[in-house]
C-alpha positions as semicolon CSV with decimal commas, in nm:
position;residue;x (nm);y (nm);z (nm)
1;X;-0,262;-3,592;-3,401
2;X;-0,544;-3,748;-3,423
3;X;-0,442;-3,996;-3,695
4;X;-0,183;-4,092;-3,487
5;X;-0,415;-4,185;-3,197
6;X;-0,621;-4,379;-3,471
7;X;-0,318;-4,590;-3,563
8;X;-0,197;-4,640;-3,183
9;X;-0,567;-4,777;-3,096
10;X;-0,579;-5,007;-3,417
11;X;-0,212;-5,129;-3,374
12;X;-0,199;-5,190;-2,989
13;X;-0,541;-5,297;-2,897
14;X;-0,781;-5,397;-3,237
15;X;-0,495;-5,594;-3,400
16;X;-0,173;-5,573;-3,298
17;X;-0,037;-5,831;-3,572
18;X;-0,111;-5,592;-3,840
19;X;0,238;-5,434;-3,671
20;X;0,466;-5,439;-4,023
21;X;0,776;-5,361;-3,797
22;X;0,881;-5,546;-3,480
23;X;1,147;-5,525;-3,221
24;X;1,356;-5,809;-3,153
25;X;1,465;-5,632;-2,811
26;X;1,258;-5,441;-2,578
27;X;1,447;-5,162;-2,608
28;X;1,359;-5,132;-3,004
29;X;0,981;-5,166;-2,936
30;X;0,937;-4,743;-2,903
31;X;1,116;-4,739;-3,257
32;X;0,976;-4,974;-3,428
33;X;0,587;-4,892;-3,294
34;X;0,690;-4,515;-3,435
35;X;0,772;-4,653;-3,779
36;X;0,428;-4,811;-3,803
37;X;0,276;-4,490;-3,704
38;X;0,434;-4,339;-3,990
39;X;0,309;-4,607;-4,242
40;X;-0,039;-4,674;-4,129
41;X;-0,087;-4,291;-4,097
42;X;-0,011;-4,251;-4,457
43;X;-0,242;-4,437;-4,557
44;X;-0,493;-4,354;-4,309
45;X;-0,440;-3,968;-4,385
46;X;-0,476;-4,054;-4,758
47;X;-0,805;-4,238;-4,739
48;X;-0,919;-3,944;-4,522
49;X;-0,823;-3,658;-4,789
50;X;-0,958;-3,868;-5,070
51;X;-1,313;-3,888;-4,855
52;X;-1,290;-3,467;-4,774
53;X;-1,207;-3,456;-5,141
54;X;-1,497;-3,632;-5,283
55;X;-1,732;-3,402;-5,094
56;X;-1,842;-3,308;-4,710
57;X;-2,154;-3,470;-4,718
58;X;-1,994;-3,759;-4,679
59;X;-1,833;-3,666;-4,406
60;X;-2,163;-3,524;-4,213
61;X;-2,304;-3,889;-4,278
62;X;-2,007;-4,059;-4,155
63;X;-2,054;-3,778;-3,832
64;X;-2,369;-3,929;-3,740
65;X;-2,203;-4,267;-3,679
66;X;-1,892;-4,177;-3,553
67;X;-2,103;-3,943;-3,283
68;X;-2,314;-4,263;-3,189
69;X;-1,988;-4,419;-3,113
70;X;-1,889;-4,180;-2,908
71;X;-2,147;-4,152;-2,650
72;X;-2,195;-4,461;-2,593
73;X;-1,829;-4,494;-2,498
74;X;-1,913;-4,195;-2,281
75;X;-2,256;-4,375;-2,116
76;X;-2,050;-4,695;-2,073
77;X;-1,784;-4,523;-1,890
78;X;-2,023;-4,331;-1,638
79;X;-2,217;-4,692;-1,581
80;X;-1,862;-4,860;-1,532
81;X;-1,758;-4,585;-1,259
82;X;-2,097;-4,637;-1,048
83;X;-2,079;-4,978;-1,053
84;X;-1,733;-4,995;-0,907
85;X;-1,925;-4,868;-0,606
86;X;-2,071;-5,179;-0,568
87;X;-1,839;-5,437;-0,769
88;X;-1,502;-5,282;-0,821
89;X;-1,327;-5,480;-1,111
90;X;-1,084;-5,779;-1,058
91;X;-0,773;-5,552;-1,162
92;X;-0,451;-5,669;-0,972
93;X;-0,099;-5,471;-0,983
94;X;0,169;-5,567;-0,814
95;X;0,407;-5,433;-0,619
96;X;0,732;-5,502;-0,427
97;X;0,779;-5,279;-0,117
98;X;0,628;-4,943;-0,253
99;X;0,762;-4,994;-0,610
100;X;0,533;-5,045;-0,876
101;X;0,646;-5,383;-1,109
102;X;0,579;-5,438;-1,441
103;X;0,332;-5,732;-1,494
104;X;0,525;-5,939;-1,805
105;X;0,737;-6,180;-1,681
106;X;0,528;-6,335;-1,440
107;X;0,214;-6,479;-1,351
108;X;0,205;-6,500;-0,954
109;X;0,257;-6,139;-0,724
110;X;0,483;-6,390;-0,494
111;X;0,820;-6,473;-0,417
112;X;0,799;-6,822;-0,344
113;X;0,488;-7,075;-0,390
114;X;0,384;-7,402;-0,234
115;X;0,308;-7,689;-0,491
116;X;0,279;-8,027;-0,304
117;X;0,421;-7,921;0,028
118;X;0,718;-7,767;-0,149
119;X;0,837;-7,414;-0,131
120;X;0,944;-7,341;-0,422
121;X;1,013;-7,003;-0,620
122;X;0,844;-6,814;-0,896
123;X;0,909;-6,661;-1,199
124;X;0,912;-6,348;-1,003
125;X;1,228;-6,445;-0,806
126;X;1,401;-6,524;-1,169
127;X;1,334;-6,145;-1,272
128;X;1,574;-6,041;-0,910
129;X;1,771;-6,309;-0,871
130;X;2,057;-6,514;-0,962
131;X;1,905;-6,871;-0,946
132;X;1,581;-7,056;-0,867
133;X;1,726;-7,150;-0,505
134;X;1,585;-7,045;-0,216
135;X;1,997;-6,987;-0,107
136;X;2,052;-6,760;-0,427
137;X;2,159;-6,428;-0,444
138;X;1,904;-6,161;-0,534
139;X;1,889;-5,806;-0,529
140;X;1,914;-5,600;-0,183
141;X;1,600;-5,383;-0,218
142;X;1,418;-5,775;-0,353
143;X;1,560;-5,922;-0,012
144;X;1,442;-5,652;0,227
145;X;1,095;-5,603;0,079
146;X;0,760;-5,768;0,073
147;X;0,563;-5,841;-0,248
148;X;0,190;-5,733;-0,233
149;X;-0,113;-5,721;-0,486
150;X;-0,309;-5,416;-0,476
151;X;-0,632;-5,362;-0,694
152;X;-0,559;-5,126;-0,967
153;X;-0,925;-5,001;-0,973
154;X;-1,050;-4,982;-0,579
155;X;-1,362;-4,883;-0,643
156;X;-1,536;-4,538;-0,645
157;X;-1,616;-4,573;-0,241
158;X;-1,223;-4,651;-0,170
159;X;-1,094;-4,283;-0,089
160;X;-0,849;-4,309;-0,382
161;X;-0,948;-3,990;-0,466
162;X;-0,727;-3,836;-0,142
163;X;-0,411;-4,015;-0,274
164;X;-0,450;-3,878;-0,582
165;X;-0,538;-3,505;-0,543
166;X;-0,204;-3,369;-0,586
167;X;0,120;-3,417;-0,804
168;X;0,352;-3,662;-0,845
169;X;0,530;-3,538;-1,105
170;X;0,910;-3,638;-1,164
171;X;1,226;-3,693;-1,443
172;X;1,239;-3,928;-1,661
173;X;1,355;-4,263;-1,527
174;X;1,157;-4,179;-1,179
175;X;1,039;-4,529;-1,018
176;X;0,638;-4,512;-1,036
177;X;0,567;-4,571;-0,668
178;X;0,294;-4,575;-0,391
179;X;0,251;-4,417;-0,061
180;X;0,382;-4,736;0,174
181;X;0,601;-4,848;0,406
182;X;0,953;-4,964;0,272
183;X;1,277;-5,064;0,336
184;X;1,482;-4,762;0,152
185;X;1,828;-4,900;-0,016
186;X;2,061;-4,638;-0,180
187;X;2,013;-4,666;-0,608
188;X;2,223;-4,934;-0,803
189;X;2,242;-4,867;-1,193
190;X;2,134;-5,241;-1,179
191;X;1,811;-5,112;-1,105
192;X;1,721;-4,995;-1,471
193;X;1,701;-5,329;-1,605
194;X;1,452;-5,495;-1,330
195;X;1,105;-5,498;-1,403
196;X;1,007;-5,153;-1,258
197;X;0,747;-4,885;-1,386
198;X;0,891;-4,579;-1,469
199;X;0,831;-4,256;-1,615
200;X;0,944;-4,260;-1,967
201;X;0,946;-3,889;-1,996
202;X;1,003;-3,597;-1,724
203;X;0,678;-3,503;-1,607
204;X;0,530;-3,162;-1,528
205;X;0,227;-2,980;-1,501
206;X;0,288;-2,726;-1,863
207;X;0,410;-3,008;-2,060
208;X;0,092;-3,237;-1,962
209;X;-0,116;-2,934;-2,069
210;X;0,065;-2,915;-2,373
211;X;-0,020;-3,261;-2,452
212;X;-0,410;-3,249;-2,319
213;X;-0,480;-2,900;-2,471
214;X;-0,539;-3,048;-2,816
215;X;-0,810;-3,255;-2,686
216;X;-1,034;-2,985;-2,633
217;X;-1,022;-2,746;-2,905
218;X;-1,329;-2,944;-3,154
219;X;-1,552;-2,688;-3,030
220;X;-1,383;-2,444;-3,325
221;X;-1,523;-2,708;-3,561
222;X;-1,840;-2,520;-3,621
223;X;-1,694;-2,183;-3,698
224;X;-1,413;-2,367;-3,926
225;X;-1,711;-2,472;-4,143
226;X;-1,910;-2,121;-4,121
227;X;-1,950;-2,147;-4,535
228;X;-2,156;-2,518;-4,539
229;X;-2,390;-2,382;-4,230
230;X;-2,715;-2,300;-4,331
231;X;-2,756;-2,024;-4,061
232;X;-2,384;-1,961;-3,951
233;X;-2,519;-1,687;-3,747
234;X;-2,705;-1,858;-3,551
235;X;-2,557;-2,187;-3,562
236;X;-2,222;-2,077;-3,450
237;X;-2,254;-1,916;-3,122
238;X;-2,500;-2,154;-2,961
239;X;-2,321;-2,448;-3,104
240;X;-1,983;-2,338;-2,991
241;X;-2,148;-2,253;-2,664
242;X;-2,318;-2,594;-2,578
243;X;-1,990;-2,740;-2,716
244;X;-1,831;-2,584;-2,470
245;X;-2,022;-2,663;-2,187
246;X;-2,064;-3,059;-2,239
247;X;-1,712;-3,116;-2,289
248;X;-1,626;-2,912;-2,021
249;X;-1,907;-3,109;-1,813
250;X;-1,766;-3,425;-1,935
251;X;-1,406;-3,377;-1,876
252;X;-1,402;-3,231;-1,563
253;X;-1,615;-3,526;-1,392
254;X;-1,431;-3,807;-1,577
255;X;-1,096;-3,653;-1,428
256;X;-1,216;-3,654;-1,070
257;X;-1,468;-3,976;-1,130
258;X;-1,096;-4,175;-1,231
259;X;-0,880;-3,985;-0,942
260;X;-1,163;-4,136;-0,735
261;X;-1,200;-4,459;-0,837
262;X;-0,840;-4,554;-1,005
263;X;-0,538;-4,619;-0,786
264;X;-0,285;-4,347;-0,828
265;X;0,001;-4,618;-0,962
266;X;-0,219;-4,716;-1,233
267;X;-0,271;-4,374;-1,366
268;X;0,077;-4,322;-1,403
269;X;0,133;-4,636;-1,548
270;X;0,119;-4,449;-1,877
271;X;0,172;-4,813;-2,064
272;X;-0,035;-5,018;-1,846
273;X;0,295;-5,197;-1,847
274;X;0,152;-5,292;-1,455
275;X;-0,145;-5,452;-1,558
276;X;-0,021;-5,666;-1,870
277;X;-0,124;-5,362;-2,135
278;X;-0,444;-5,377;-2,054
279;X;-0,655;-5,068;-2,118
280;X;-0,783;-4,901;-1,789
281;X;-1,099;-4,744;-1,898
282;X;-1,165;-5,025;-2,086
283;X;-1,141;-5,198;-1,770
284;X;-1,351;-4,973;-1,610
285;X;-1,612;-4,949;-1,846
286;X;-1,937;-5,175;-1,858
287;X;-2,048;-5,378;-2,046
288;X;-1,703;-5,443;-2,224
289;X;-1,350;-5,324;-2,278
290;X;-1,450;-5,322;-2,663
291;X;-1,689;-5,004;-2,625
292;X;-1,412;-4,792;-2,515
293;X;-1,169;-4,954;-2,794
294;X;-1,419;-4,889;-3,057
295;X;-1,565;-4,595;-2,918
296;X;-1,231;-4,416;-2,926
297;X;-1,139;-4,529;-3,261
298;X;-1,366;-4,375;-3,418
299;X;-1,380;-4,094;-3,214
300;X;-0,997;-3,984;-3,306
301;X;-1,134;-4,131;-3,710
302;X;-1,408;-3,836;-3,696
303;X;-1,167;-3,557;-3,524
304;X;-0,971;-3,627;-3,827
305;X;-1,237;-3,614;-4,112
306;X;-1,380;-3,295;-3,938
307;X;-1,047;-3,110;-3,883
308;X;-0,968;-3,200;-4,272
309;X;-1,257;-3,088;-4,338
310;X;-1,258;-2,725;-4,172
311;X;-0,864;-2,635;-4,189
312;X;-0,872;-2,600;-4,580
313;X;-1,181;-2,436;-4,586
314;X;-1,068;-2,140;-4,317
315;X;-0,719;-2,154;-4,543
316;X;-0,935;-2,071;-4,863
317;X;-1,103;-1,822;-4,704
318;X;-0,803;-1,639;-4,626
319;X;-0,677;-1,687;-4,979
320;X;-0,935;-1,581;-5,110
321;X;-0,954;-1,249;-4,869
322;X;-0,605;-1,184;-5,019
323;X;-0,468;-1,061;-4,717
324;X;-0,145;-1,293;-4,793
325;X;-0,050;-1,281;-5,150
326;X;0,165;-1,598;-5,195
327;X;-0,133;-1,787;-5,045
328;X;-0,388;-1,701;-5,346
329;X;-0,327;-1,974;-5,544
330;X;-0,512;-2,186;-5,231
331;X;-0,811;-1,978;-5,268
332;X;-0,897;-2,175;-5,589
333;X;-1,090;-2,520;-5,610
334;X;-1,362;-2,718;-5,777
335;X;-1,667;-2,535;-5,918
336;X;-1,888;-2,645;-5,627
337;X;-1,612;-2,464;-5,401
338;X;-1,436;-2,764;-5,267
339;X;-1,109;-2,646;-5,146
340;X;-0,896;-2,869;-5,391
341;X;-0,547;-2,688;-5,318
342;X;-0,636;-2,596;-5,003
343;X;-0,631;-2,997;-4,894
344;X;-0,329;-3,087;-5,046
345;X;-0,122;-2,837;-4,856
346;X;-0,349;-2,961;-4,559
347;X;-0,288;-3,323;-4,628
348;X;0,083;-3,203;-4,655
349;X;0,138;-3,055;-4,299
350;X;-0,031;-3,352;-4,155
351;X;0,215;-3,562;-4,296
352;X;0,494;-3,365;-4,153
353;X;0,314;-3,489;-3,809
354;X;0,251;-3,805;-3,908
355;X;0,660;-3,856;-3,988
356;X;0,714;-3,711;-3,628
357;X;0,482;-3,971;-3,509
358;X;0,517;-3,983;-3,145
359;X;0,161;-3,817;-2,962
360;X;0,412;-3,668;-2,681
361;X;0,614;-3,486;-2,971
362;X;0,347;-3,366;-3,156
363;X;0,075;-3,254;-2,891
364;X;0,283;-3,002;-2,735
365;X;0,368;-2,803;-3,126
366;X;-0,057;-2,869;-3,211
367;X;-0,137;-2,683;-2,895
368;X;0,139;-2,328;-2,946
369;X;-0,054;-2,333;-3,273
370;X;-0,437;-2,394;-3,120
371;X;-0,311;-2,122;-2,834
372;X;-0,183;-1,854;-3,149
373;X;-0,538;-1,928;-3,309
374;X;-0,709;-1,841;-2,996
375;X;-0,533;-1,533;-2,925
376;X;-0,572;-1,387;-3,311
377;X;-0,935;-1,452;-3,275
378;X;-0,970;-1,286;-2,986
379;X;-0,771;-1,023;-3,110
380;X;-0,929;-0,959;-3,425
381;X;-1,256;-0,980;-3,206
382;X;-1,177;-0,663;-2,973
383;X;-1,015;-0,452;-3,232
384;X;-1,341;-0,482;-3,479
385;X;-1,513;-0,375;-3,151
386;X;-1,324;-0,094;-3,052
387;X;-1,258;0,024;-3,390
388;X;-1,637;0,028;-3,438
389;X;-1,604;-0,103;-3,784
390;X;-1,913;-0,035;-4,066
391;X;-1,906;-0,434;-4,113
392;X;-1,850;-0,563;-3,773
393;X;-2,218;-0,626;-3,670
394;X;-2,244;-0,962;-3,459
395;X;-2,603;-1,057;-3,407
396;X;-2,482;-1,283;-3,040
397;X;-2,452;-0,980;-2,803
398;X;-2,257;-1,248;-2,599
399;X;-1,993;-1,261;-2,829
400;X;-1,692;-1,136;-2,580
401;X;-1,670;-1,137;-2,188
């Protein structure tokens, strides 16, 4: 998963002509952006097994800058929310009665423009209409509805955060709209190919958890690792702890800081298709849009090399425990320990996700497996404690609720 995000940051906003495939017609674009997925994370998933495989120090060293990175995408987002408070962004969307349009084929949120005392139209009324003449015939929801500009990022003062405290969740197809007045018209299948935001997939609340829930489970890294810890005992329970806490901390404000300070249309816009592609956050951030591009590069590039790095290790323990027979062979590797087999068959399940190569597909599989994990731990956890086990001695008296 999180090669994939690598690929979809490098591909649509560091250098989107590296694309090998491209889409003649719009519709092809999802296919053909899924194709390069699967090619660039080959490779990328290769160079990342080669670096696990030549050892994890130099993974901890590449840690160090990949952590940098990180916060100071986080410290440029917090300074990019306060300042909205007192310079919000110039971030326009438009939209034509309480529909939200997509921002392509057009430069001006108007119907009709005056250039030398001439009323003339835009390339706006092209997109719903039959002719540039004022007297042509354009679409009945078009005709009966004003075109307004809205800004996309209102500021942290603007009481966006009422708008968006609750749901809007819908099927797939559903027009992304906003809470205004509007002149209703009854559904046309002529509607589908106007320029409207819409959700791409149904939404609702278990399936968006499904797809966030992977997002939060690095703070297993630690304990993944327990054998290359100097003092796993120690190390493990207050570093799972703190990680806890600060991402917890940190995700919890960002999602009310950007309910606050983000119009609700924008949010979901889920491919900024409103605001020309442009990244959001990036938007949002300060100094530049380029923090948050970087920043998140390689944040998904060191989620990778760290869950590389851990998942063969806990499989070679496991081997090696013998509890499942056919998975000895794993428990073997170099003589320093390095889990050689173990990160092939690693490197090979990745791949399976990598083929599948849409984020949406593969978040919601990652987090049934993350959720298993969780409950086996726990598991394991209360039965060594009621069993009262000779070798279940935890030094953390903490370690359960």
């Amino acid at each position: 998963m999180y090669i994939l995000g690598t690929i979809e940051i490098f591909l649509t906003y560091i250098v989107p002509s590296a694309a090998i495939f491209r889409a003649e017609e719009k519709e092809l674009e999802a296919e053909a952006m899924l194709n390069n997925m699967r090619v660039y994370g080959t490779c990328c998933l290769t160079l990342m097994a080669v670096v696990v495989f030549v050892g994890v120090k130099y993974v901890n060293k590449l840690a160090l800058v990949f952590l940098a990175c990180v916060v100071l995408s986080i410290l440029s987002i917090y300074a990019g929310v306060f300042k909205t408070i007192f310079e919000p962004p110039v971030f326009p969307v438009c939209l034509l009665g309480n529909r939200t349009l997509q921002n392509h084929g057009f430069d001006k949120c108007m119907k009709t423009d005056i250039i030398d005392n001439v009323t003339v139209t835009t390339r706006l009324w092209m997109l719903f209409c039959n002719g540039p003449e004022l007297n042509a015939s354009c679409n009945e929801y078009f005709n009966l509805n004003n075109v307004t500009e809205i800004q996309g990022i209102p500021g942290l003062t603007s009481g966006a955060i009422s708008e968006n405290m609750w749901g809007s969740y819908g099927p797939a197809g559903m027009m992304v709209e906003k809470d205004l007045p509007s002149v209703p018209v009854s559904a046309s299948p002529q509607d589908k190919a106007l320029p409207y935001v819409v959700n791409d997939i149904a939404t609702f609340f278990t399936l968006l958890v499904g797809i966030y829930f992977p997002s939060v489970t690095g703070i297993m890294a630690g304990s993944n690792r327990s054998g290359d810890l100097r003092d796993a005992q120690r190390s493990i329970p207050i570093g799972t702890i703190l990680a806890i806490a600060t991402t917890t901390i940190i995700y919890l404000s960002c999602v009310v800081l950007f309910g606050a300070c983000i119009d609700g249309v924008v949010l979901r816009d889920k491919f900024g298709d409103s605001v020309k592609g442009n990244l959001v956050i990036g938007t949002l951030s300060w100094p530049s849009p380029w923090v948050i591009v970087i920043g998140s590069f390689f944040s998904c590039c060191g989620a990778g090399l760290q869950s590389l790095t851990g998942a063969p290790r806990l499989l070679q323990a496991i081997a090696r425990d013998g509890i499942v027979p056919f998975l000895e062979v794993f428990g073997h590797g170099k003589a320093n320990g390095e889990p050689t087999w173990a990160l092939l068959l690693t490197a090979l399940i990745c791949e399976s996700g990598i083929l599948i190569a849409s984020l949406d597909a593969v978040a919601p599989i990652l987090s049934m497996f993350f959720l298993m994990c969780y409950l086996f731990v726990n598991l394991a956890c209360a039965l060594q404690t009621l069993l009262r086990t000779p070798n279940w001695r935890p030094r953390f008296k903490f370690y359960h609720w």
